[in-house]
Residue, then its C-alpha position, 0 to 999 in steps of 0.5 A: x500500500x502506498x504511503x499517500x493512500x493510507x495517509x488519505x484514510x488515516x485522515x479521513x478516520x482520525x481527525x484533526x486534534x487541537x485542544x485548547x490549554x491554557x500557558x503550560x497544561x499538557x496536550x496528549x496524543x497516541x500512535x501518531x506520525x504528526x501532532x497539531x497542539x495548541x496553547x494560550x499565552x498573554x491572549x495569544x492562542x499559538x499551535x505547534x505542529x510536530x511532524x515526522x516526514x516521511x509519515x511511514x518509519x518502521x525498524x525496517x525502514x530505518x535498518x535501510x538507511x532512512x533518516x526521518x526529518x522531524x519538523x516543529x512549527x509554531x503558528x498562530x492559531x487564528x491565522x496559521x501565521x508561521x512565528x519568527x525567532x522561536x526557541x525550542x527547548x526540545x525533550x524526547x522520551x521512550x519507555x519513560x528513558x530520557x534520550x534527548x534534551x537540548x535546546x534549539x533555534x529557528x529564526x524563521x519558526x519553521x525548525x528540523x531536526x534529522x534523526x540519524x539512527x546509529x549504534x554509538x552510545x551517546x547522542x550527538x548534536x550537529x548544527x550551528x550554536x548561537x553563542x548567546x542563546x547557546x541554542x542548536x540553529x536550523x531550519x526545514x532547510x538546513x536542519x539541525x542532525x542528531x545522531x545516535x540511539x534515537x528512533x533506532x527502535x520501534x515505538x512510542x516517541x514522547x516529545x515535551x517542548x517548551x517555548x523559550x522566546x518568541x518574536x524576538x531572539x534575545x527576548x525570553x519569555x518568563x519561565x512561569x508563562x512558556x507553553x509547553x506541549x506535549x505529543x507522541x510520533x509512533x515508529x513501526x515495528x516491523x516482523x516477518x514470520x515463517x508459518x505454515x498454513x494448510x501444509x504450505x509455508x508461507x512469510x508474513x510480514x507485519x508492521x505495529x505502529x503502537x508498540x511490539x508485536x509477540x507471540x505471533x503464530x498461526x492456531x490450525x485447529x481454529x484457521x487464525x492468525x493470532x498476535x498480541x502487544x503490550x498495552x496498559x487498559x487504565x481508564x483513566x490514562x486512556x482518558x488523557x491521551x489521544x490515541x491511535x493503534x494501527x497494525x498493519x498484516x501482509x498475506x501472500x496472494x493467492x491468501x492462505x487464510x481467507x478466499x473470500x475476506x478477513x474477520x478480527x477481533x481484539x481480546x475477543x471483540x469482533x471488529x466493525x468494518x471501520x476498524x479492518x480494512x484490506x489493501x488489495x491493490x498489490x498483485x502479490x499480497x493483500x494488507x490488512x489493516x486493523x485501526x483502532x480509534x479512541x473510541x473504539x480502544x475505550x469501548x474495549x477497555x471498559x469491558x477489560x476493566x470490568x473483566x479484571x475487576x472479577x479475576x482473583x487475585x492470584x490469577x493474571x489479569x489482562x496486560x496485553x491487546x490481543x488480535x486474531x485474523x481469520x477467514x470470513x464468508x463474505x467478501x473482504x472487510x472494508x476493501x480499498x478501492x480507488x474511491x477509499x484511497x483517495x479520500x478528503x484529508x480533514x486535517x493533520x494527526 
């Protein structure tokens, strides 16, 4: 499936975030490759747009050499005005683990950094320094490069970033009044297995844009792809945050698993035809996509809680998204015809 195609569907499902806040009152997002945030300050209402380009990076993608270009852009809200002479003191966590803290400067507003994945130990800053600000200076054009252990590894990237000055190089906002913002840019996971379907061997690949995918295998006695992530079903953290769950499964063609269609479930609950999609325009394989909105996340979390709540004490309760993949009768779920594959984008995630 191409990158513009899914992007069209991922916007037509998901739409545009922007919550207003006030001076420094956190903003949430989930699963995301671009975040539009916004905050109030001294009467002004500013958004920052967070954007990972291309908008599709897995392990693989970046075990070949990609480089995704993170943009921050900060705006006027009322007239989408990019605001000059921005600093940016930028933090980026994964699993709670610090890996970036530093600060930088746009004098156009319009800031990049490039992620250069790599082995080494430690993360190194490339740019021009302001010897004044002592802060990193780029733009989309000349971006500023970090290279290290940085989007090296699948998942959830947590970006807090506060805004420093604005308007004016030299000028400092008072530090009890800087916005702060934060959001979540997802990196994919990328697994290929070797299971054997009916007598036949056959690779799967698959991509989880939330978190690692375990215990992938195929159940014969039930004709099921099963798979399963791990996932924290607490109400009130899923309450704060607004999140976005996408895996994406490639089944060689003719499929193994499904003449007709597909049918899924999650922790047991059937999937809607809005949450599975299939790809068929590539000859070789069909992509199935299971995407599932806050929405549908939360209506399944409260039938986990209440499950948990009855389960003894020393029995275990329910840590993990759970997926199965199986055979339908009727036609493919949600099949993507050109129409689906080129719907209006409403707006950025």
């Amino acid at each position: 499936m191409t990158s513009i195609s899914f992007i069209s569907i991922l916007f037509s499902i998901f739409p545009l975030l922007i919550v207003s806040t006030f001076i420094f009152i956190p903003i949430f997002g989930d699963g995301l490759f671009q975040e539009e945030l916004s905050a109030s300050m001294a009467g002004r209402d500013l958004s920052l747009l967070i954007k990972m380009s291309p908008p599709v990076v897995t392990t693989d993608t970046l075990k070949g050499g990609q480089t995704p270009l993170i943009q921050f852009r900060l705006s006027d809200t009322a007239t989408n005005e990019t605001l000059k002479h921005v600093t940016y003191l930028i933090e980026i966590e994964k699993s709670e683990k610090r890996l970036l803290l530093d600060t930088f400067h746009s004098h156009t507003g319009n800031l990049g950094i490039q992620m250069r994945p790599s082995s080494a130990d430690h993360i190194t800053i490339n740019g021009d320094q302001d010897t004044i600000l002592l802060s990193y200076t780029g733009d989309m054009e000349h971006p500023v490069s970090a290279t290290g252990p940085i989007f090296a590894e699948g998942g959830l990237y947590h970006f807090i970033v506060t805004i420093e000055t604005l308007d004016f190089d030299r000028t400092f906002i008072p530090t009890d009044s800087q916005p702060v913002y934060e959001g979540w840019l997802s990196v994919g996971y990328s697994i290929d297995k070797d299971l054997e379907i009916n007598g036949t061997d056959y690779t799967i690949d698959a991509s989880s844009y939330y978190d690692a995918l375990n215990n992938f295998n195929y159940d014969s006695s039930a004709n099921k792809l099963k798979f399963a992530m791990p996932f924290d079903w607490n109400l009130d953290r899923l309450k704060k945050v607004n999140l976005y769950v996408h895996e994406e499964i490639s089944i060689p063609k003719p499929s193994p698993l499904a003449a007709n269609g597909y049918k899924g479930t999650v922790n047991n609950i059937d999937l809607t035809n809005k949450s599975l999609l299939v790809d068929r325009t590539n000859s070789s394989k069909d992509v199935v996509h299971i995407m599932l909105t806050k929405p549908t996340v939360m209506d399944i979390a409260q039938k986990i809680v209440e499950n948990n709540s009855n389960i003894q004490n020393n029995q275990s309760k329910t840590t993990e998204m759970t997926f199965t993949l199986s055979p339908s009768k009727n036609t493919i779920t949600g099949n993507m015809n050109s129409s689906s594959m080129n719907m209006p984008m409403n707006g950025g995630m």
